[in-house]
C-alpha positions in Angstrom: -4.8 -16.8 14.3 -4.1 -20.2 13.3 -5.2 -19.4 9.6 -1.8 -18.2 9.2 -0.3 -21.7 9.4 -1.8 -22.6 6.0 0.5 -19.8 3.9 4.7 -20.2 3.2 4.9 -16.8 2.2 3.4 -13.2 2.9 3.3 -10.3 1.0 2.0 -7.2 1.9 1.6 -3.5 0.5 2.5 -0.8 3.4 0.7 2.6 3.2 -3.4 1.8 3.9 -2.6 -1.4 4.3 0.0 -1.5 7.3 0.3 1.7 8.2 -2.3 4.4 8.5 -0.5 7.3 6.2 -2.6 7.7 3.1 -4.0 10.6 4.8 -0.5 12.3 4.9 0.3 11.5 1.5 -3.3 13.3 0.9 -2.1 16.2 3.0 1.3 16.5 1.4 -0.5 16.7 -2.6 -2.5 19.5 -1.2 0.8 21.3 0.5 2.0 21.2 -2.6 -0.7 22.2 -4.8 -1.5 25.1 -2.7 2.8 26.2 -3.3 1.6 26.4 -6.9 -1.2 28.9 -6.1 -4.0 26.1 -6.1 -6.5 25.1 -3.7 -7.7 20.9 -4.0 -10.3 20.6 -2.6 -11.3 17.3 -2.4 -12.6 15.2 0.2 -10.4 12.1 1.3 -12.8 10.0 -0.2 -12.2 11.6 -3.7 -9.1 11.6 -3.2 -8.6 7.7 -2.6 -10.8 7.2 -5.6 -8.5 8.5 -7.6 -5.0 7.3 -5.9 -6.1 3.9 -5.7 -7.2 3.6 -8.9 -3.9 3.0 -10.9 -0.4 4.9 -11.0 -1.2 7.7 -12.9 -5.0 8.4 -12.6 -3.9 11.4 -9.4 -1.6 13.3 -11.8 -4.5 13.4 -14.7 -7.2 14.1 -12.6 -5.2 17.4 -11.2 -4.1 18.4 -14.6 -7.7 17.7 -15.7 -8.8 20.0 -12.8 -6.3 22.5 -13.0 -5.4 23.2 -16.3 -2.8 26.2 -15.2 -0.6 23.8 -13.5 2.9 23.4 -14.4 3.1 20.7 -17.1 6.2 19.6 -15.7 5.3 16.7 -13.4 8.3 15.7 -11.6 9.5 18.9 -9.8 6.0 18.6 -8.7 5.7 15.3 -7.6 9.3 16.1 -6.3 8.3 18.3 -3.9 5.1 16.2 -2.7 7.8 13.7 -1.6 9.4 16.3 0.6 6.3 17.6 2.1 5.3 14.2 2.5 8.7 13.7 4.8 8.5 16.4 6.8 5.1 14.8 7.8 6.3 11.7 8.5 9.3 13.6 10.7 6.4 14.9 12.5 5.8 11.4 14.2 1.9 11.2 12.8 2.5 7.5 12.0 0.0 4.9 13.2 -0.6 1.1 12.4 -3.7 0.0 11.0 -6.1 -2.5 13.2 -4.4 -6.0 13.7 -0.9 -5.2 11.7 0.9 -5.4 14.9 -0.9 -8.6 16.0 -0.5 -10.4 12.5 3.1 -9.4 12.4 3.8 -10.3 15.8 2.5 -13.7 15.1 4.0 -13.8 11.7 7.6 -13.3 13.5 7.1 -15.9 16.5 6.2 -18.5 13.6 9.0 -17.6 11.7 6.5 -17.7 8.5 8.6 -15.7 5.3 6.9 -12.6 4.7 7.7 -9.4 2.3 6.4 -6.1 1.7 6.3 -4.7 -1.8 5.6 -0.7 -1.6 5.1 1.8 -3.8 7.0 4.4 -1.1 10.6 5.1 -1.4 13.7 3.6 1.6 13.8 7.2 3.0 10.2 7.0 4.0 10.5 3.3 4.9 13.4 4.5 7.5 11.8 7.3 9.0 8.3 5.1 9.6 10.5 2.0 10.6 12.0 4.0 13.5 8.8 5.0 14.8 6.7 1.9 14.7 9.2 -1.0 15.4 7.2 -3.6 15.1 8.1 -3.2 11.2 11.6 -4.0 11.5 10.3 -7.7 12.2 9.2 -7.7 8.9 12.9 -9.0 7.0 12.1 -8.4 3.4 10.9 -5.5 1.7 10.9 -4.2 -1.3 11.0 -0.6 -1.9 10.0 1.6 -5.1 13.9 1.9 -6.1 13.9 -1.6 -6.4 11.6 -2.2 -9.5 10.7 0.0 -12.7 6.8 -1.0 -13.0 4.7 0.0 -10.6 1.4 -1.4 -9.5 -1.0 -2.5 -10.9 2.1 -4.4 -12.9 2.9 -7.1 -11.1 6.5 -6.8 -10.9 7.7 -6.1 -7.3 5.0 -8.8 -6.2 6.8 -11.1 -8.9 10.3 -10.0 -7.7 9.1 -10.8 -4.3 8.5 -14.0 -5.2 10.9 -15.1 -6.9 13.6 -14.1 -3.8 11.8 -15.3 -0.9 9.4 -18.1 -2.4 10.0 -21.6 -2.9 8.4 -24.8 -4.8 4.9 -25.2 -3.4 4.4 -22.5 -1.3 1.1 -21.4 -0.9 0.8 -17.5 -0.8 -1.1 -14.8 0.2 -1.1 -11.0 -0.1 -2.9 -7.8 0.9 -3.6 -5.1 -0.6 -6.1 -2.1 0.1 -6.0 -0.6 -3.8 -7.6 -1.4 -6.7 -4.5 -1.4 -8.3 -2.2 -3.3 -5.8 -5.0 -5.8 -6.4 -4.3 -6.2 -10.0 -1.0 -6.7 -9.3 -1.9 -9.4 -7.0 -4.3 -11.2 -9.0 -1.5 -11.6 -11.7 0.7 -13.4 -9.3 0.3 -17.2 -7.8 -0.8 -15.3 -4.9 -3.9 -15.5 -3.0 -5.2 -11.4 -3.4 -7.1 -10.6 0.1 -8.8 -6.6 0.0 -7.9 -4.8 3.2 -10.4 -1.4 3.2 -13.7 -0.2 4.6 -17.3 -1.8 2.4 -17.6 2.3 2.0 -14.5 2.4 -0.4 -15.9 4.0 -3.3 -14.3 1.3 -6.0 -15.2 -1.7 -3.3 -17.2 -3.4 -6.1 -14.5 -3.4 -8.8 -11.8 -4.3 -6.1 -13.4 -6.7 -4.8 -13.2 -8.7 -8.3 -10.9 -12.3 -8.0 -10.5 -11.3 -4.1 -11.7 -12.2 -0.4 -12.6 -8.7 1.5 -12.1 -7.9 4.8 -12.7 -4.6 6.9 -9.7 -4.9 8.8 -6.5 -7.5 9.6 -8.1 -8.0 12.8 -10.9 -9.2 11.2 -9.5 -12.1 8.7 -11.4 -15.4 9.2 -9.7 -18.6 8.1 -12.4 -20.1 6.5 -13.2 -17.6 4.0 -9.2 -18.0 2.9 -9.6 -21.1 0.8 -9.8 -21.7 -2.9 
């Protein structure tokens, strides 16, 4: 992993990319449609079509679908946050191929590194205390902490600007269309995380390097 000796600074995304819980946030929205007398039926495929593809493309696609659903999107969403912790209380929460490996390595070089998220502290917390491997990660910036979220670039920028320094080189990874918009907007170097099955590979893939997997980064395909 020597590759990892040619960044200052790391930033990372968390759910997809970190950790493997997109499939309880998917879980959670269909709790929660079902409590409003409404079956989704989508396949996890759809579903991370549609999530992935900017911040609020999910909420129009189910009011597009379901026309009877309460017009009032925040108790809503409200209560797909709660489902989505009693999940995560469950214990469900597994890393995603090499994230403990390129963290582990990250913390024995003592390289800066930062995760930007979309998910709220409370999550964060309850994830942290089951896979603690994350708490070597010393920076993170969590959805309470910035008003734009991706594909605006603002918690990468904010990430930046606190941990960076003149002449760092950076990278980030994202596994979202729409984290890698955020990315691209940054001095950062974007790198794709996600299977050459993702449905939106081809626009993702746009101004980025692609990998399967962490465990599968190659060094040489990292330069500009």
């Amino acid at each position: 992993m020597k590759w990892i000796d040619d960044f200052q600074l790391f930033l990372f995304d968390f759910d997809g990319l970190l950790v493997n819980t997109e499939h309880l946030h998917f879980q959670a929205y269909v709790d929660m449609m079902a409590g409003q007398g409404f079956v989704l039926n989508w396949s996890f495929a759809q579903f991370c079509e549609v999530a992935h593809l900017n911040s609020t493309a999910l909420r129009e696609a189910l009011y597009a679908q379901f026309p009877g659903l309460d017009p009032n999107w925040e108790p809503l969403y409200a209560k797909k946050k709660r489902l989505y912790l009693e999940l995560l209380a469950s214990g469900k929460v597994e890393l995603m191929p090499g994230a403990a490996e390129l963290l582990k390595a990250l913390e024995k070089k003592g390289i800066r590194r930062c995760v930007a998220t979309n998910s709220f502290l409370e999550q964060i917390e309850l994830i942290r205390s089951q896979v603690p491997i994350l708490k070597s990660v010393p920076h993170w910036i969590t959805r309470e902490l910035y008003s734009k979220a991706k594909p605006d670039p603002e918690c990468y920028l904010k990430a930046i600007q606190l941990y960076g320094k003149v002449g760092d080189r950076i990278i980030g990874f994202e596994d979202s269309v729409r984290g890698i918009q955020a990315l691209r907007q940054t001095p950062a170097l974007p790198v794709l995380i996600c299977s050459s099955h993702h449905p939106l590979l081809e626009m993702a893939t746009e101004g980025a390097v692609h990998f399967e997997s962490l465990d599968e980064i190659s060094g040489d395909r990292l330069s500009r």
